[in-house]
MDAnalysis code that builds the backbone (N, CA, C; Angstrom):
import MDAnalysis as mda
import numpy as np

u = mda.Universe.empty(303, n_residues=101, atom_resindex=np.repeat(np.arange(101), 3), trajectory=True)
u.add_TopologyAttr("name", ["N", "CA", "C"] * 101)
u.add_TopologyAttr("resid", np.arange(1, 102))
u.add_TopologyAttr("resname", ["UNK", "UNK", "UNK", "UNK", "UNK", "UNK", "UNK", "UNK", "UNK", "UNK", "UNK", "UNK", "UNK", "UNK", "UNK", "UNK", "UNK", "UNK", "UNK", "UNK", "UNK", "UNK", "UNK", "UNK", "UNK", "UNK", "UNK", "UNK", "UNK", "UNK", "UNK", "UNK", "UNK", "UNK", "UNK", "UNK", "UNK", "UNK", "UNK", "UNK", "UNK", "UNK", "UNK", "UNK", "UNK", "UNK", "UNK", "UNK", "UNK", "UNK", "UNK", "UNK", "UNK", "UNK", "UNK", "UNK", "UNK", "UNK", "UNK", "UNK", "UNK", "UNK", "UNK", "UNK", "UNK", "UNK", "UNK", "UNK", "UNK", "UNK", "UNK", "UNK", "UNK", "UNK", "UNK", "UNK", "UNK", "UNK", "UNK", "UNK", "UNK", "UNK", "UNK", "UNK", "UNK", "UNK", "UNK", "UNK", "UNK", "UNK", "UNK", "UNK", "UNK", "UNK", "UNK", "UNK", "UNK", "UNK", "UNK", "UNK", "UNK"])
u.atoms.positions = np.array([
    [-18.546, 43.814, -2.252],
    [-17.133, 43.637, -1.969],
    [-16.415, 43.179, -3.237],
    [-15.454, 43.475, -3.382],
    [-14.288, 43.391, -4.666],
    [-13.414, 42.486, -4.559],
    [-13.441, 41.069, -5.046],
    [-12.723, 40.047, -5.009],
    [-11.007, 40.246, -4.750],
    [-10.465, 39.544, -4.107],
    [-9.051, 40.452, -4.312],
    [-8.387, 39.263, -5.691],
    [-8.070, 40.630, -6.322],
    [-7.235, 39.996, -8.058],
    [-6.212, 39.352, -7.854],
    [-5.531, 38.947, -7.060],
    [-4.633, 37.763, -6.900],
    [-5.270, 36.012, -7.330],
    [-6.749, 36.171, -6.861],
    [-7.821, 34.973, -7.007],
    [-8.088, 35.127, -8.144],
    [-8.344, 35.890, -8.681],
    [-9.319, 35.750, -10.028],
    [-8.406, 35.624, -11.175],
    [-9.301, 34.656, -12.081],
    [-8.876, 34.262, -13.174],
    [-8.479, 34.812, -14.182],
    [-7.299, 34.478, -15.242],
    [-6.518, 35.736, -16.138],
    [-7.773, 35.708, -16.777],
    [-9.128, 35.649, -17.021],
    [-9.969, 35.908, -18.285],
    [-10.798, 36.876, -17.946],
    [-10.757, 37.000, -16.581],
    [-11.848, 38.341, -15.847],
    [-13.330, 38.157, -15.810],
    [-13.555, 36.624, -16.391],
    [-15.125, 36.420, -16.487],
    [-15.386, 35.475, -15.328],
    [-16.984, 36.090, -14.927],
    [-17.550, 34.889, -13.989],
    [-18.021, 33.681, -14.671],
    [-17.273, 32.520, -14.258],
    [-17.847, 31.650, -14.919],
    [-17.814, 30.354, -13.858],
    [-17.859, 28.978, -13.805],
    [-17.698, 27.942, -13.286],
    [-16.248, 27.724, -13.400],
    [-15.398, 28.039, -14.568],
    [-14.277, 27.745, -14.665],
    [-13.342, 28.654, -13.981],
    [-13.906, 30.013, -13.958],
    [-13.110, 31.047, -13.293],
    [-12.918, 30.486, -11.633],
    [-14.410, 29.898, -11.009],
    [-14.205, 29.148, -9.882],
    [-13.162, 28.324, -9.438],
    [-13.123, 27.669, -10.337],
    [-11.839, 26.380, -10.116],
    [-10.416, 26.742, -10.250],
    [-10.558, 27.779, -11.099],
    [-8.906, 28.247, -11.250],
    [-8.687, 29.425, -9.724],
    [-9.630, 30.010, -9.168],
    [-9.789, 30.756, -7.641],
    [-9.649, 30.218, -6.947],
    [-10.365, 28.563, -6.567],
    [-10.241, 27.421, -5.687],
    [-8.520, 27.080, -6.123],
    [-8.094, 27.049, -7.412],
    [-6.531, 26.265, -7.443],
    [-5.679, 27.482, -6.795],
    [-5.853, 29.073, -7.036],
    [-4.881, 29.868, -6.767],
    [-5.031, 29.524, -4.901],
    [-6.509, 29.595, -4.402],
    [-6.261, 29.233, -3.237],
    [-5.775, 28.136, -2.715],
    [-5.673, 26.898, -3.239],
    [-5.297, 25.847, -2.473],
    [-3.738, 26.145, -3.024],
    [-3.057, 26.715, -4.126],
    [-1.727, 26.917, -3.984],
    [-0.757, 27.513, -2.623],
    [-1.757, 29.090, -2.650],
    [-1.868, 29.812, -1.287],
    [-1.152, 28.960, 0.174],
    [-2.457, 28.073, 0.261],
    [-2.330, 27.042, 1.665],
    [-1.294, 26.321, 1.518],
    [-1.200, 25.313, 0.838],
    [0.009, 24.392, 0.217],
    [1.235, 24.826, 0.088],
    [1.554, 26.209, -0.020],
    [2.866, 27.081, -0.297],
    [3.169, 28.030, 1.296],
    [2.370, 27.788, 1.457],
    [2.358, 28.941, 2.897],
    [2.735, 30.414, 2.776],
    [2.439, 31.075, 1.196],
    [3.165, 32.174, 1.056],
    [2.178, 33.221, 0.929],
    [1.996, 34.294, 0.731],
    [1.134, 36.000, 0.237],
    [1.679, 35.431, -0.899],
    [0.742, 35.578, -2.120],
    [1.236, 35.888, -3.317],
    [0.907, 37.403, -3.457],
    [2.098, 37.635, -4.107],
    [2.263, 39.365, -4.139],
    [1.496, 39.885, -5.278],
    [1.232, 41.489, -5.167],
    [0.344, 41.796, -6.381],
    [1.310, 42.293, -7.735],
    [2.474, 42.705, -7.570],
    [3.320, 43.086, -8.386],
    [3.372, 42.350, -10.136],
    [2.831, 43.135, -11.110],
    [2.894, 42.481, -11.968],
    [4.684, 42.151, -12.690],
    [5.698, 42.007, -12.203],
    [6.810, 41.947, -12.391],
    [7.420, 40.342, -11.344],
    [6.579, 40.292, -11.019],
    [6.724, 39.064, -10.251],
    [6.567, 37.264, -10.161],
    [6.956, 36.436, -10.096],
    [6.398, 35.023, -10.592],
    [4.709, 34.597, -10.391],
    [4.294, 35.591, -9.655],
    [3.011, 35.227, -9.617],
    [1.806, 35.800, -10.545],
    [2.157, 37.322, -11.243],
    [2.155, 37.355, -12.109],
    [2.521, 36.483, -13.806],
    [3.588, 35.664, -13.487],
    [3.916, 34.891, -14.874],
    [3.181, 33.683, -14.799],
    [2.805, 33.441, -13.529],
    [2.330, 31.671, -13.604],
    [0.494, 32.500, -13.751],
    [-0.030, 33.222, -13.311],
    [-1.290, 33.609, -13.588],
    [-1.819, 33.564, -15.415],
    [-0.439, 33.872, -16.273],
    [-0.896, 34.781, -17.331],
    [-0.330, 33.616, -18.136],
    [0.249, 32.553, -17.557],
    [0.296, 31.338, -18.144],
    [2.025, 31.989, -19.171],
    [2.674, 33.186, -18.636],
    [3.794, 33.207, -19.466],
    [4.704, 32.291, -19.441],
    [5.266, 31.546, -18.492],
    [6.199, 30.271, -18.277],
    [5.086, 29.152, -18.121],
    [5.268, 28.543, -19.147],
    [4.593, 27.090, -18.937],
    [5.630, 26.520, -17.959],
    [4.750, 25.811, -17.067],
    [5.886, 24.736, -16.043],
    [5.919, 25.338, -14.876],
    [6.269, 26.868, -14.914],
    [6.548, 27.475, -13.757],
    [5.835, 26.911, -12.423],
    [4.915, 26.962, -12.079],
    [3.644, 26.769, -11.009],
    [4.094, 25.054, -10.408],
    [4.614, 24.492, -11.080],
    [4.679, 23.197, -10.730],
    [6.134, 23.089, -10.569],
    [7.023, 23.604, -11.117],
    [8.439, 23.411, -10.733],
    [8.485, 24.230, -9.389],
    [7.773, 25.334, -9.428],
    [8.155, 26.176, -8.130],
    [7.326, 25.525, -6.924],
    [6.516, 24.620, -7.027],
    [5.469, 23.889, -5.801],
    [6.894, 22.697, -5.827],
    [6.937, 22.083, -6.856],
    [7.944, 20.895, -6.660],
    [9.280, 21.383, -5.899],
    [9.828, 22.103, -5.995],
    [11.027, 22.995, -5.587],
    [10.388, 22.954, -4.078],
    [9.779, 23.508, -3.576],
    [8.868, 23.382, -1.912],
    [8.395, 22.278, -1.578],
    [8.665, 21.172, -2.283],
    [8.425, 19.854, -1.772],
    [6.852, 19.779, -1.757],
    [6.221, 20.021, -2.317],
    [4.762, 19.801, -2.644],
    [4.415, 18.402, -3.011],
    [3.200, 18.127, -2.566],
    [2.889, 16.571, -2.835],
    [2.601, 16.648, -4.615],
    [3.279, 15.594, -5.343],
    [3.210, 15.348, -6.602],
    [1.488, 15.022, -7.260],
    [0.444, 14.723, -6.057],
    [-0.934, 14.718, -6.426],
    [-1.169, 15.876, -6.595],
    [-0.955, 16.765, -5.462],
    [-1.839, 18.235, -5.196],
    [-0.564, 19.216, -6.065],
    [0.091, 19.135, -7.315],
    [1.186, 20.460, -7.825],
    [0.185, 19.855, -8.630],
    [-0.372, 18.303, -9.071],
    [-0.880, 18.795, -10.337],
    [-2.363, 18.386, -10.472],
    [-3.060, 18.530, -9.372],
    [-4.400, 19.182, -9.165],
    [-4.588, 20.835, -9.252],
    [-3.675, 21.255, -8.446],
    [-3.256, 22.720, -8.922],
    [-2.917, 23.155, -9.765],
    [-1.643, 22.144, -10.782],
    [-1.925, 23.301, -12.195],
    [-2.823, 22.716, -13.052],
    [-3.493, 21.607, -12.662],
    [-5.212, 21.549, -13.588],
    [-6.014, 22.415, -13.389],
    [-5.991, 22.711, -12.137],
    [-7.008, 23.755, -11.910],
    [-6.830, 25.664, -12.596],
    [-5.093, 25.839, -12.220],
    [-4.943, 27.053, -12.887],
    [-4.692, 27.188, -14.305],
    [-5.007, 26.359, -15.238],
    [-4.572, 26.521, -16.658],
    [-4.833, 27.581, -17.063],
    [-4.419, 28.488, -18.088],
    [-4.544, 29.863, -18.581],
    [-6.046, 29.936, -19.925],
    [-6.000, 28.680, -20.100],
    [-7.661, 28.543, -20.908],
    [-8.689, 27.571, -20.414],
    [-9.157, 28.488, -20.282],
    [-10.702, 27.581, -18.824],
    [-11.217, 26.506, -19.573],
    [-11.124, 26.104, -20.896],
    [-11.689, 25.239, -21.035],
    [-10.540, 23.527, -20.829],
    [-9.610, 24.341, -20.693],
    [-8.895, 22.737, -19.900],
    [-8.850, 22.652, -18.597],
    [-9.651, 23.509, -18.044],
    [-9.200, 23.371, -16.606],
    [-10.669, 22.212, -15.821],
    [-10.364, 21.750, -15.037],
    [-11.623, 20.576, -14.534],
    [-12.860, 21.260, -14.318],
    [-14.183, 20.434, -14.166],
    [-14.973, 20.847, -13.355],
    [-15.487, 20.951, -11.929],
    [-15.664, 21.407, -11.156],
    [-16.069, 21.281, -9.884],
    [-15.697, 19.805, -9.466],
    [-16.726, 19.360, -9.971],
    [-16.959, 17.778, -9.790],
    [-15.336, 17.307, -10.338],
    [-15.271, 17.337, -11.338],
    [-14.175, 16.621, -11.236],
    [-12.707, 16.883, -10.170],
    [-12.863, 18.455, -9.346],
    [-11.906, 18.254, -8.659],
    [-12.212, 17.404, -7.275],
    [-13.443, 17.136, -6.868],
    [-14.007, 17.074, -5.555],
    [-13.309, 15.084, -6.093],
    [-13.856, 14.209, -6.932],
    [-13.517, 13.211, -7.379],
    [-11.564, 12.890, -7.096],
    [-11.357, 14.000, -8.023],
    [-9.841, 13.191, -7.385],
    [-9.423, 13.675, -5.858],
    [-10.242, 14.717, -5.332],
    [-9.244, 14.741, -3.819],
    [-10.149, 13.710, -3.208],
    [-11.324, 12.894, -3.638],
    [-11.672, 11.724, -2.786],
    [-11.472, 10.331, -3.050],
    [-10.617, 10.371, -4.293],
    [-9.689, 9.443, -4.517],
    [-8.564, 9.426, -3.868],
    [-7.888, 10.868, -3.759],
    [-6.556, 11.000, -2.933],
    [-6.727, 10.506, -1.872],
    [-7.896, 10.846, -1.312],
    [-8.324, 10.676, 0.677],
    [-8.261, 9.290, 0.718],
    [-8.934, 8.656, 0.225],
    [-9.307, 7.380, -0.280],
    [-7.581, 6.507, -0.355],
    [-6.542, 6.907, -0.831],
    [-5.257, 6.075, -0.867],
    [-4.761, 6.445, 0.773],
    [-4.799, 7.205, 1.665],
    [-4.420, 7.622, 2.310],
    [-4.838, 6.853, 3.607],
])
């Protein structure tokens, strides 16, 4: 089966990091309640390819997104995998988050 390319990472490689940025496009997904569209002319296209820095987080903030989870999400989607977290480190802060709650 063929991943659908909305998930996968702008670098096209399997890696651990490609994971986390698939896990961030999905938890954007849930958190936004929207289809991100496939249209490369579109904002979901620009926040993937990292063309507007900011975008991804002004447009979650704009939807009233919790200020933890816009920027667990754009840690997770950064456009160079090597800033983006590891596994572990995302599982750590959402059980810190749970943890204030």
């Amino acid at each position: 089966a063929r991943a659908d390319d909305r998930y996968i990472a702008p670098e096209h490689v399997a890696s651990y990091a490609a994971d986390v940025f698939s896990l961030g496009a999905t938890l954007f997904d849930l958190v936004m309640d929207i289809e991100m569209p496939r249209s490369p002319q579109n904002m979901w296209f620009q926040i993937r390819s990292a063309r507007r820095p900011g975008l991804l987080a002004s447009y979650m903030r704009r939807r009233r997104a919790p200020e933890s989870v816009v920027a667990l999400v754009e840690h997770m989607m950064m456009a160079d995998p090597a800033l983006r977290p590891t596994m572990a480190d995302v599982v750590a802060y959402v059980e810190r988050a749970l943890a204030k709650c």
